[in-house]
VODO-692419 format. One line per field, with one value per residue: residue number from 1; x, y, z of N, C-alpha, C in turn. Coordinates in steps of 0.05 Angstrom, whole numbers, plus 5000, padded with zeros to 4 digits. Each point is the difference from the previous one (the first is absolute). Example, Ala and Ser with C-alpha at 12.3 -4.5 7.8 and 13.67 -1.06 7.14 Angstrom:
REM VODO-692419
n: c(1|2) $
n_xx: c(5264|4993) $
n_yy: c(4886|5021) $
n_zz: c(5156|4986) $
ca_xx: c(4982|5016) $
ca_yy: c(5024|5024) $
ca_zz: c(5000|5001) $
c_xx: c(5018|4985) $
c_yy: c(5024|5022) $
c_zz: c(5000|5014) $
END
This chain:
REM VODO-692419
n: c(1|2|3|4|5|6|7|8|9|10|11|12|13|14|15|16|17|18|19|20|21|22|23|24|25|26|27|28|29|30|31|32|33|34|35|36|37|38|39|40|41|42|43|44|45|46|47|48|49|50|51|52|53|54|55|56|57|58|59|60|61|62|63|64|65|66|67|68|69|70|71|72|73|74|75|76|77|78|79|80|81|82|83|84|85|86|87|88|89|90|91|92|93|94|95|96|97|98|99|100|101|102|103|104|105|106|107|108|109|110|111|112|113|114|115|116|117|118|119|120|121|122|123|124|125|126|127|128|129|130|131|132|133|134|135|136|137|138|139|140|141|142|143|144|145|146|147|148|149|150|151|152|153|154|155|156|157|158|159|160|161|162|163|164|165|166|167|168|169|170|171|172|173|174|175|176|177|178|179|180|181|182|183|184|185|186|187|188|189|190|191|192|193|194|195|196|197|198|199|200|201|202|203|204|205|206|207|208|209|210|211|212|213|214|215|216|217|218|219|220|221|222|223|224|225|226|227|228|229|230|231|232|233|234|235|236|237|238|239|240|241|242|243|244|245|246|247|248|249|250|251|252|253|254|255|256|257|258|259|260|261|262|263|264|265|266|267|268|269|270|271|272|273|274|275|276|277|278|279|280|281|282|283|284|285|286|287|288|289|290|291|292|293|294|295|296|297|298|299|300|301|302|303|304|305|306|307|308|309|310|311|312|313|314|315|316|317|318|319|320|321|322|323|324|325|326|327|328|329|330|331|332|333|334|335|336|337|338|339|340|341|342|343|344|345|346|347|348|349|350|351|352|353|354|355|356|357|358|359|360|361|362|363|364|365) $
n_xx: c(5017|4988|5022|5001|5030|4987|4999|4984|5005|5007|4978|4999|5022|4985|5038|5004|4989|4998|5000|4975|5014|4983|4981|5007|5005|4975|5005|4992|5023|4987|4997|5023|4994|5010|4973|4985|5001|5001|4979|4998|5002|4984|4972|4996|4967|4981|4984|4986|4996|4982|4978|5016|5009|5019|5021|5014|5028|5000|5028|4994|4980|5001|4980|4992|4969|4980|4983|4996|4987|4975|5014|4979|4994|5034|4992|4971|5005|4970|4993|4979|5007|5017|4977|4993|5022|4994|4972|5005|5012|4973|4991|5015|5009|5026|4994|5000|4998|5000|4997|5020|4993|4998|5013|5002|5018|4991|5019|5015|4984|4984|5014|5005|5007|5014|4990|4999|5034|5007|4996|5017|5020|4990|5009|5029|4997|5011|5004|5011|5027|5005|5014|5020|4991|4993|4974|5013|4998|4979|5003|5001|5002|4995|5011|4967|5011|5023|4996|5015|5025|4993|5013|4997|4981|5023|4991|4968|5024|5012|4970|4980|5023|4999|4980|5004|5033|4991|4977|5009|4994|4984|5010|5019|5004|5015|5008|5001|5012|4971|5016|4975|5012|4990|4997|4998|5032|5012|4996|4974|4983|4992|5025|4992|5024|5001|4981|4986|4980|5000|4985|4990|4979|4986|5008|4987|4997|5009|5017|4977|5007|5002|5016|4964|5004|5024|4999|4973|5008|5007|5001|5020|5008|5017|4991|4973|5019|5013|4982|5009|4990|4992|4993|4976|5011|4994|5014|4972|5013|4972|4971|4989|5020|5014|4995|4992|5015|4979|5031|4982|5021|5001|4973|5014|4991|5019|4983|5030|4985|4988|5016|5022|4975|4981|5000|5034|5008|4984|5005|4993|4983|5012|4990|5039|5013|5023|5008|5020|5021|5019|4981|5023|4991|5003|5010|4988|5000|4974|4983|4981|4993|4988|4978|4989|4998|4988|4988|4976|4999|4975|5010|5007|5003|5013|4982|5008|4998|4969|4982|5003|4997|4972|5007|5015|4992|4984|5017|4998|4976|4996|5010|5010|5014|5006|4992|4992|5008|4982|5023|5011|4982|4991|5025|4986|4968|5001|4995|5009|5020|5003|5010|5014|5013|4995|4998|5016|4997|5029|4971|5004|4996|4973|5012|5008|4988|4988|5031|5000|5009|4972|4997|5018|5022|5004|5016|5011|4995) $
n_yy: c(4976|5017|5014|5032|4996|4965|4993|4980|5026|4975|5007|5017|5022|5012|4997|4970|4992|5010|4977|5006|4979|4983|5007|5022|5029|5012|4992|5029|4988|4981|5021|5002|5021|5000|5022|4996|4979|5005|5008|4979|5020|5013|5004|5035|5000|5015|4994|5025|4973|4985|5009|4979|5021|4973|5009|4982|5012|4989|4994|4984|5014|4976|4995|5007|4993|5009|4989|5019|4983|5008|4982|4983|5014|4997|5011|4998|4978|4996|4974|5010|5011|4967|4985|5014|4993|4974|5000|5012|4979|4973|5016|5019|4979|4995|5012|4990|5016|4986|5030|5016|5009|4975|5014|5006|4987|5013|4982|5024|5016|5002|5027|4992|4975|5017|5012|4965|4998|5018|5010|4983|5021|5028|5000|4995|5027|5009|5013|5021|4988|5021|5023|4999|5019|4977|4991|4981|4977|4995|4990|4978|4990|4975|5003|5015|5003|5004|5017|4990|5016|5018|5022|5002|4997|4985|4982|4989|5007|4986|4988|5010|4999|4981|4992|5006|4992|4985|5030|5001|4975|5018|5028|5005|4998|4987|5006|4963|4975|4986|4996|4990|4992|4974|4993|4974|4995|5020|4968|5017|4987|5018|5017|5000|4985|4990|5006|5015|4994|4993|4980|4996|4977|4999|4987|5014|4978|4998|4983|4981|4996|4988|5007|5001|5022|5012|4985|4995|5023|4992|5020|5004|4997|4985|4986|5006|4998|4991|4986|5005|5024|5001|4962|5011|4978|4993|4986|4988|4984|4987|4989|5002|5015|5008|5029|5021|5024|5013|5003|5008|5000|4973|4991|5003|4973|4982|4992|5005|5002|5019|5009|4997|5019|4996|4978|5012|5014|5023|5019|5018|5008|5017|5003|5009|5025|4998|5032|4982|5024|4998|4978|4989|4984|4986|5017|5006|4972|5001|5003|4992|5028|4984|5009|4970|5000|5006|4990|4997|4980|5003|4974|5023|5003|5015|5010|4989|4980|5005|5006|4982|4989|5019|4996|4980|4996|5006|4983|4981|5001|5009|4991|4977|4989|5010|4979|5008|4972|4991|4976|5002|5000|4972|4997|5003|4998|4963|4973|5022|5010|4981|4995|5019|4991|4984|5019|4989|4989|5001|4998|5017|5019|5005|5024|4993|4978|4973|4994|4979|5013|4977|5005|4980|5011|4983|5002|4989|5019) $
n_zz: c(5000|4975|5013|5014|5002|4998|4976|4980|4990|5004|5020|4986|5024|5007|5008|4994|5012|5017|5017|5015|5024|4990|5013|4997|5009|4992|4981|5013|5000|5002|5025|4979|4986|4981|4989|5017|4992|4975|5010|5015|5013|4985|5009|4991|4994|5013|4990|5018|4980|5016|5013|5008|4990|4998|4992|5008|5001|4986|4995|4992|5021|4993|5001|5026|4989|5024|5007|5027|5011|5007|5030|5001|5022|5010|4959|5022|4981|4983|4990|5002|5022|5006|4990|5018|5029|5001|4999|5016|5010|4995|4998|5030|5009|5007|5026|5032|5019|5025|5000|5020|4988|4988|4978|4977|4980|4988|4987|4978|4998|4973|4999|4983|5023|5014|4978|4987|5018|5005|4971|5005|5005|4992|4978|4999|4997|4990|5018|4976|5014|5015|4985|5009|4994|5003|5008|5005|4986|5005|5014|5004|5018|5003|5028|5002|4969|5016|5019|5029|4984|4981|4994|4978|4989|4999|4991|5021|5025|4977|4996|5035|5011|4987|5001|5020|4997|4981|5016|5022|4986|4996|5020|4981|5023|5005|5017|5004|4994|4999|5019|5006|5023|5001|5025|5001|4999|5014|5000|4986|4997|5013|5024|5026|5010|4970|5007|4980|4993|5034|5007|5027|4996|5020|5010|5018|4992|5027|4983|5006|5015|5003|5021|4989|4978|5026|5026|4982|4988|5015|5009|4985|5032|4999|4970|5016|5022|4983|4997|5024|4988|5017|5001|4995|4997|5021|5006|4992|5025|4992|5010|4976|5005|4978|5008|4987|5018|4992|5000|5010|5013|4991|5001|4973|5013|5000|5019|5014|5022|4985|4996|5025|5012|4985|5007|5000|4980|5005|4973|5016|4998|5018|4971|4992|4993|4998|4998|4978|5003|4973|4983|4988|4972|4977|4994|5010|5014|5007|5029|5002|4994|5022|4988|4993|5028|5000|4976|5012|4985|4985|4999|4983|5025|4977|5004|5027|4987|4985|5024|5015|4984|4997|5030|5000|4977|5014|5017|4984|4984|5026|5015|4989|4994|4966|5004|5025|4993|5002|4993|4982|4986|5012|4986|4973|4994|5004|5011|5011|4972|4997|5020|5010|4982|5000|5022|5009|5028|5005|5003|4978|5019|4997|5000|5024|4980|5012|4998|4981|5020|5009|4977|4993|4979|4981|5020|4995|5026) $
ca_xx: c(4983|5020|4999|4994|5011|4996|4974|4992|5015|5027|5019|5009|4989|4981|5019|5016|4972|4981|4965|4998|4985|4968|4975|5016|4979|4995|5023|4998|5006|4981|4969|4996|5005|5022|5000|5010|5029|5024|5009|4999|5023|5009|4981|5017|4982|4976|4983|4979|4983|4971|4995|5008|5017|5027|5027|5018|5019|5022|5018|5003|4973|4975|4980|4974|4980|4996|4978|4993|4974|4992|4986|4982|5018|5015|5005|4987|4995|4990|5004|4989|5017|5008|4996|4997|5028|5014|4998|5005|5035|5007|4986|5009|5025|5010|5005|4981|5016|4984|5006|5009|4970|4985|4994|5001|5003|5009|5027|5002|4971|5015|4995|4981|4974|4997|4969|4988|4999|4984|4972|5002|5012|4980|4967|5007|4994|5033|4998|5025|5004|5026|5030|5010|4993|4979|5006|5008|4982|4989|5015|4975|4991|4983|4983|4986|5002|5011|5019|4989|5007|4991|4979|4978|4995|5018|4994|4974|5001|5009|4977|4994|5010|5009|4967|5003|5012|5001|5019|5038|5006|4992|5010|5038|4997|5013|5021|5014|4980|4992|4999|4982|4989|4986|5002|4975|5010|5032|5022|5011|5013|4984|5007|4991|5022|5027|4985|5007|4971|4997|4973|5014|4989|5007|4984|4984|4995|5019|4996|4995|5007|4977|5011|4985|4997|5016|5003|4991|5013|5031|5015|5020|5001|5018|5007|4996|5005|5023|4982|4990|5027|5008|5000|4983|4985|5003|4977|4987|4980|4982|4998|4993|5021|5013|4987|5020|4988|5007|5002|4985|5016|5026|4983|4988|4977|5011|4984|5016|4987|4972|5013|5006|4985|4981|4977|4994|5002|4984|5012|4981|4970|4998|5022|4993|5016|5017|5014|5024|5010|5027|5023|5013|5027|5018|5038|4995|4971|4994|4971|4978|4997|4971|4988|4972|5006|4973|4974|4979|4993|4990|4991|4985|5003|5017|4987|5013|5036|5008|5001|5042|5021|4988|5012|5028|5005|5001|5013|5022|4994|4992|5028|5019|5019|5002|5019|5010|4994|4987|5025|5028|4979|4993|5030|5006|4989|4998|4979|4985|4986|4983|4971|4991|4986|4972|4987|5005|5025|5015|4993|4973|4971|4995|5024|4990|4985|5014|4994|4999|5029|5002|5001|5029|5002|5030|5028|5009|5023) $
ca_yy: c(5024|5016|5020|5019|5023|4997|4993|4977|4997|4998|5004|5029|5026|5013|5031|4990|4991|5030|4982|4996|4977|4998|4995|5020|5016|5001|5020|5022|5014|4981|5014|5016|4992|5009|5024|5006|4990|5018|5025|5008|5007|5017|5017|5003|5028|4990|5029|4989|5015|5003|4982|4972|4992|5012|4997|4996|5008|4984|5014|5009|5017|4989|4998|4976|5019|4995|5001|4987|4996|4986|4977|4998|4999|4990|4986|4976|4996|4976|4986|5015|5021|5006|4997|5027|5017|4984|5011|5033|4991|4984|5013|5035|5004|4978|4978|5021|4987|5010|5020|4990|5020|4979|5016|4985|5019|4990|5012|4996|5009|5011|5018|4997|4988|5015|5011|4994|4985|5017|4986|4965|4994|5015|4982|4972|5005|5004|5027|5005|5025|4992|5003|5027|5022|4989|4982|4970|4980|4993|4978|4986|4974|4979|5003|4974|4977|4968|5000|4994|5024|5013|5012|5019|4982|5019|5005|5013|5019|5010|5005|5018|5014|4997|5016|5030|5007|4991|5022|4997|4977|5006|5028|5006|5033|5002|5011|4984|4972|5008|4976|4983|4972|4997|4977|4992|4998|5013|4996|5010|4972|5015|5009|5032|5021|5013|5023|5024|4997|4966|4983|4965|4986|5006|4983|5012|4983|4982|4977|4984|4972|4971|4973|4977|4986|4998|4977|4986|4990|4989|5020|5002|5029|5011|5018|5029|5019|5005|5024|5022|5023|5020|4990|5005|4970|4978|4964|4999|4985|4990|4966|4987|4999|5017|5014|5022|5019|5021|5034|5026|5020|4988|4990|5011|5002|4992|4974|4971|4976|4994|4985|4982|4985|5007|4990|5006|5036|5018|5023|5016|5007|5023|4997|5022|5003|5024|5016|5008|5008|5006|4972|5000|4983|5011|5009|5023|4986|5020|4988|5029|5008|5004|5017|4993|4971|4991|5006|4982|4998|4969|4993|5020|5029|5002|5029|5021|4996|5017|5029|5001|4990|5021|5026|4995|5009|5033|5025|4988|5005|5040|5001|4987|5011|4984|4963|4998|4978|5006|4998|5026|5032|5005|5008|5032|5016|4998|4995|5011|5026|4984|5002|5028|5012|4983|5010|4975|5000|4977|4972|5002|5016|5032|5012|5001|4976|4977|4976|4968|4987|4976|4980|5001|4985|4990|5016|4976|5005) $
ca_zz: c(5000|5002|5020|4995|4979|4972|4985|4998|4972|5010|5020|4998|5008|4998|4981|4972|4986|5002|4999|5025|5003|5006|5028|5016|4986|4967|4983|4992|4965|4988|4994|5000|4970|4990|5004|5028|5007|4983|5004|5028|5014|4976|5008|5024|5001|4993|5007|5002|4973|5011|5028|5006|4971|5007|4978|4995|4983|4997|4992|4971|5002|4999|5017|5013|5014|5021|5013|5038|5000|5021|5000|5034|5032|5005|4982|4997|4973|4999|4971|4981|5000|4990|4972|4984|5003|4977|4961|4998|4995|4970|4981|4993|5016|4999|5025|5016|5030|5020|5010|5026|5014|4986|4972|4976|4965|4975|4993|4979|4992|4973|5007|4978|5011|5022|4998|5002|5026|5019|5011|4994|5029|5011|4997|5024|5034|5003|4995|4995|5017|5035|4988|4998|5028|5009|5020|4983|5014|5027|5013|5020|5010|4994|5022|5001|4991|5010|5021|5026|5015|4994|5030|4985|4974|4980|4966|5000|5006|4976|4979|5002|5003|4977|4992|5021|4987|4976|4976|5005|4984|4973|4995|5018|5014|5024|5000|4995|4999|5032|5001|5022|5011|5021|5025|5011|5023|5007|4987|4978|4977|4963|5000|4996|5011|4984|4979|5003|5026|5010|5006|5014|5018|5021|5026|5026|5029|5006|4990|5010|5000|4999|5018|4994|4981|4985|5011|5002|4976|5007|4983|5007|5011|5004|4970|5002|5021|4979|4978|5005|4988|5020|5019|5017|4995|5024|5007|5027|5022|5016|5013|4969|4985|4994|4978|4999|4993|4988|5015|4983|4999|4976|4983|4975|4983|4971|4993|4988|5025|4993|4972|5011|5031|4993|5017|5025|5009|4983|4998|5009|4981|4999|4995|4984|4984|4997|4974|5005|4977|5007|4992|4982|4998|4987|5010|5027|5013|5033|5006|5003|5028|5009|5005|5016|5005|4996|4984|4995|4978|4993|4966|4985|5017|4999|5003|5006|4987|4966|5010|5014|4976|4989|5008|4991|4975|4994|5019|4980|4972|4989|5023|4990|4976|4976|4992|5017|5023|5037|5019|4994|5013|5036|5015|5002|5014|5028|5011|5023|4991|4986|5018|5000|4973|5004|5015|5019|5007|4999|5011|4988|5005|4998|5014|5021|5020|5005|4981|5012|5001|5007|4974|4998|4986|5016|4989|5009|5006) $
c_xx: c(5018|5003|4977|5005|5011|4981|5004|5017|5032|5020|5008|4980|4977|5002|4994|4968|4975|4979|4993|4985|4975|5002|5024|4982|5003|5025|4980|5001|4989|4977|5013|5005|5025|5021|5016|5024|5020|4998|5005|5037|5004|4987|5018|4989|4967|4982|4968|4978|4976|4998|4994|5012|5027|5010|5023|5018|5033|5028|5002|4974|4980|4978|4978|4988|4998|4965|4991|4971|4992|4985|4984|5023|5004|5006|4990|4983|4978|5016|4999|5016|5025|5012|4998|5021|5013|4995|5009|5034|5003|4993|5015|5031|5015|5006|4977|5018|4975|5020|5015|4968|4974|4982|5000|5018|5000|5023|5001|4975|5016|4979|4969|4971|4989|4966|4987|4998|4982|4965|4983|4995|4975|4965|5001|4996|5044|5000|5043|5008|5020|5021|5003|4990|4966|4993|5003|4984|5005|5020|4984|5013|4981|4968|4987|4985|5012|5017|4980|5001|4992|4977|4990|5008|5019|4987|4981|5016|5025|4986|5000|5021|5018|4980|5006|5020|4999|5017|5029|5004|5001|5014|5019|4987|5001|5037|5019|4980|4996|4990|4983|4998|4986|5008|4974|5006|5021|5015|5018|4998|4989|5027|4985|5018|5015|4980|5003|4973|5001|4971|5017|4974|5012|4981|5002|5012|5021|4985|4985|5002|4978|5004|5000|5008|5031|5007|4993|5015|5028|5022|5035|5000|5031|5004|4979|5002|5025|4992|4990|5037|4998|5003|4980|4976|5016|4983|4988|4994|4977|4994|5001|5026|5021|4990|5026|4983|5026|5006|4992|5018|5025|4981|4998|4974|5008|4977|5020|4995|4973|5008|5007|4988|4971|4977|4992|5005|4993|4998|4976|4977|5011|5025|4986|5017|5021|5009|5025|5008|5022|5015|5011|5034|5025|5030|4989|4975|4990|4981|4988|4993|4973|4994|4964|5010|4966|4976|4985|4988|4986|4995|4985|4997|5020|5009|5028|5033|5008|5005|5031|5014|5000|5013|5024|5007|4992|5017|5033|5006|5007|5032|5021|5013|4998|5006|5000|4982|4983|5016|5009|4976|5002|5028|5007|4990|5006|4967|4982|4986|4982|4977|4974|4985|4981|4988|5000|5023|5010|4989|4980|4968|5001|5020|4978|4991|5022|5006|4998|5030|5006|4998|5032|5004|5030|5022|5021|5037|4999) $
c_yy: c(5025|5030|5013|5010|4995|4998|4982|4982|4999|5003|5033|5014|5019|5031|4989|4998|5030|4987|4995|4970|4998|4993|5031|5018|5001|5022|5021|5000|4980|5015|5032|5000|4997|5028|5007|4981|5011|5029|5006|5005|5025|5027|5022|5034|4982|5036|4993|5023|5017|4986|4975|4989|5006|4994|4987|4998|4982|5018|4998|5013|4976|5007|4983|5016|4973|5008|4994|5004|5003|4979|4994|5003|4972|4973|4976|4998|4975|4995|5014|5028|5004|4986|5029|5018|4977|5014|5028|4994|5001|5026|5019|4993|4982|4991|5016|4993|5023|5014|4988|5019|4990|5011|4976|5016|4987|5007|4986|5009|5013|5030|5001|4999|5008|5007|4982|4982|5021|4996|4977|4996|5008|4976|4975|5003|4999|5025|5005|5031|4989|4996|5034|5025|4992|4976|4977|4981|5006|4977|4988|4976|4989|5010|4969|4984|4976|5008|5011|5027|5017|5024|5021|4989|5027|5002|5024|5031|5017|4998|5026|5031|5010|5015|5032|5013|5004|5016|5001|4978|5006|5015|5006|5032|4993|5006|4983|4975|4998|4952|4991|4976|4997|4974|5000|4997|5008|4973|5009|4983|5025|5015|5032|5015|5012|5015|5024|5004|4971|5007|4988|5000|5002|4996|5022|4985|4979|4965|4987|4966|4982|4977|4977|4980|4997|4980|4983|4992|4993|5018|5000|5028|5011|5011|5012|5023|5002|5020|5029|5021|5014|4993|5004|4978|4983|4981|5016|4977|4997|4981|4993|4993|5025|5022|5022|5027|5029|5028|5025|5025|4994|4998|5015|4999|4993|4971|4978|4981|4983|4977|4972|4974|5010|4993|5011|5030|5006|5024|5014|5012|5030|5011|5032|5001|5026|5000|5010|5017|5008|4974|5001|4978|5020|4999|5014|4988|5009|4978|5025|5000|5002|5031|5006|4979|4982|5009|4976|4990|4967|5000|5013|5022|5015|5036|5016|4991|5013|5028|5007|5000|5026|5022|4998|5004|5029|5016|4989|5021|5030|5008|4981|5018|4980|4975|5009|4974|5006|4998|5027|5026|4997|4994|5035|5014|4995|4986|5016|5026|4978|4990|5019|5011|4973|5000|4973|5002|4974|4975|4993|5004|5023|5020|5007|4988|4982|4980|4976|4990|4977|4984|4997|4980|4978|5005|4974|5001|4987) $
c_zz: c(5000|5022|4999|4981|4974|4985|4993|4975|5002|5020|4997|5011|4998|4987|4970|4985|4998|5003|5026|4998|5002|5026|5008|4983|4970|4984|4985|4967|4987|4984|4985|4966|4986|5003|5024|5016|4988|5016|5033|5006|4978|5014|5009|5004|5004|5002|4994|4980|5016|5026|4988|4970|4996|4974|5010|4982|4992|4995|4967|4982|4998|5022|5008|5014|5022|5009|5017|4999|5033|5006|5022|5015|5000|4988|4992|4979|4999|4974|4979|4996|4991|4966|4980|4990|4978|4975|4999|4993|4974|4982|4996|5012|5000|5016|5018|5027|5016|5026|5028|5014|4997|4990|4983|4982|4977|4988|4979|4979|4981|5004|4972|5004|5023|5010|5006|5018|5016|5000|4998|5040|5020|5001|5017|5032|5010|5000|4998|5016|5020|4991|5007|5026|5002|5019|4995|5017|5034|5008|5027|5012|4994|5022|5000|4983|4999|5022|5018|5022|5002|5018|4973|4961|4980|4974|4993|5001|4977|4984|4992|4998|4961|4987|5004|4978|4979|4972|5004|4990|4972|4988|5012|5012|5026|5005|4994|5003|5027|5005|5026|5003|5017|5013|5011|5041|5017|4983|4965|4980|4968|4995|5007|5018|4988|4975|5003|5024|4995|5009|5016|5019|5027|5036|5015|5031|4993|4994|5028|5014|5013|5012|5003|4971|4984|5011|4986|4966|5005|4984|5011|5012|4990|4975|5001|5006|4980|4972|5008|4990|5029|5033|5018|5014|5023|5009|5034|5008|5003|5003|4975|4991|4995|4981|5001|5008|4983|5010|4981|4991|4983|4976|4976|4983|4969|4987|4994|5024|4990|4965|5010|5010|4976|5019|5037|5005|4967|5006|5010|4980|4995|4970|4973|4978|5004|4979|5009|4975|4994|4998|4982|4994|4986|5013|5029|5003|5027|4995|4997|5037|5008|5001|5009|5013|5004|4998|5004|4974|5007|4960|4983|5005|5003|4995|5016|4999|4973|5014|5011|4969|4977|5011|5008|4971|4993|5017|4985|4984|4998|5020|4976|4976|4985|5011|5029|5022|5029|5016|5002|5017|5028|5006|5000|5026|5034|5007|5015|4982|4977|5010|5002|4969|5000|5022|5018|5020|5008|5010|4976|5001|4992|5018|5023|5017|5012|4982|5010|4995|5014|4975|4998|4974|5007|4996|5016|5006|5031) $
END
């Protein structure tokens, strides 16, 4: 049987052959045309024709148009959906890849045909757009279509919120690309700490335990009291057996006990959402910085998170400079005069009141 780091064909290297073994991941360049294998490592300009229409630029001038679509929150596709993104391949493009923002593109679209992808795309319910000084796909967790964690339904809540926006998808007029995620949970699985505005689901109340029922599921105390990032998890003594309790004052509220132990601790009812702002990857990566730490929200109700997110882009939009990032603006200005120009203070309330500075997100130090 041959290594890792050979292939099948003689015994030679994975340098000598350029072939990845079967059952290891799929070879990329399988799926890609001619076209684009000759020309990859050549690119070295792209510009953006229209909202969600790009050019890429080769060195010996050739070119590749490019088309970003939007797709359901958090890229969830039926059959049918995506038979459609198939014929839209076969017909205008020569390949398609699905966005790190779980966008969609089409790549490779003959500028010729351009007109008639567009309203091929439109009538498909694909709306084209989220390139450049506009807002780019939404980004989501799964929530509660297949996860257990979840303290507010990320998708429902980038439906809607996608809806709200829409014209910043449509229309470069914003000062720079404006990027949203959302978390259904502080653990981040959508990514809403490294946005430019995070969403992160978020628990009220300290996790619950169940003495009863965690005994009774024979749970390893000791790899749960290991799963906890901040140690706030110890075995308790009683006549039944061994349970654990929880110190309120280490406790993040990360749901990694309730992940562990499901049967016997559950994440509290009382649950919301915060707005973080000020994420960013690239060469100069930050988290974003809480600025609501909690908003009440149930499924569809989503009224006073477009209202927080509406008055964060207008205190962006009319205060930022040309290309100038939410990051880069709330380093200029400073959290506290950023505050202040959205009429909030550092706990996120109205300037004056009390905030809820018992909601905590996790910081795992």
């Amino acid at each position: 049987m041959p290594s890792r780091g050979t292939s099948r064909e003689g015994g030679k290297s994975l340098s000598e052959t350029g072939e990845l073994p079967a059952g290891i991941m799929p070879d990329f360049r399988r799926e890609l045309p001619p076209y684009l294998q000759d020309k990859a490592g050549t690119w070295v300009w792209h510009e953006e024709v229209g909202p969600g229409i790009i050019k890429h630029i080769a060195r010996d001038g050739s070119e590749l148009w490019s088309v970003r679509i939007l797709l359901p929150p958090n890229g969830l596709l039926a059959a049918e959906s995506l038979r459609k993104l198939a014929g839209f391949i076969r017909k205008y493009a020569l390949t398609g890849r699905r966005t790190f923002r779980q966008g969609f593109e089409l790549v490779g679209v003959n500028p010729a045909e351009l007109d008639n992808l567009l309203e091929e795309l439109a009538a498909a319910g694909f709306p084209v757009g989220g390139t450049g000084r506009t807002l780019h796909q939404i980004k989501c967790c799964t929530s509660f279509v297949h996860c257990q964690n979840a303290a507010l339904d990320a998708p429902s809540m980038a439906k809607v919120l996608g809806d709200y926006l829409y014209r910043h998808f449509r229309i470069p007029e914003l000062p720079a690309p404006l990027k949203v995620s959302i978390s259904g949970c502080p653990n981040s699985c959508g990514g809403g700490v490294e946005a430019d505005i995070g969403i992160l689901g978020v628990f009220a109340d300290f996790p619950e335990v169940n003495d009863r029922d965690l005994i009774a599921a024979n749970e390893d105390i000791g790899l749960l009291i290991s799963w906890c990032p901040t140690g706030a998890i110890r075995p308790k003594r009683i006549a039944e057996g061994t349970s654990v309790t929880i110190n309120e004052e280490r406790c993040v509220r990360c749901t990694s006990c309730a992940q562990a132990a499901p049967r016997g601790i559950r994440m509290g009812i009382n649950r919301g959402a915060a707005i973080l702002v000020g994420g960013r990857g690239g060469s100069r990566p930050s988290l974003g910085q809480v600025i609501f730490p909690f908003i009440p929200v149930r499924p569809l109700d989503y009224g006073e998170i477009c209202r927080r997110i509406s008055v964060i882009l207008d205190v962006w939009i009319r205060e930022s400079r040309p290309g100038e990032r939410l990051a880069a603006f709330i380093e200029r200005l400073g959290k506290d005069h950023f505050c202040e120009l959205l009429g909030v203070d550092g706990a996120g309330s109205p300037a004056g009141e009390k905030g809820r500075d018992h909601v905590v997100l996790p910081k795992y130090t």
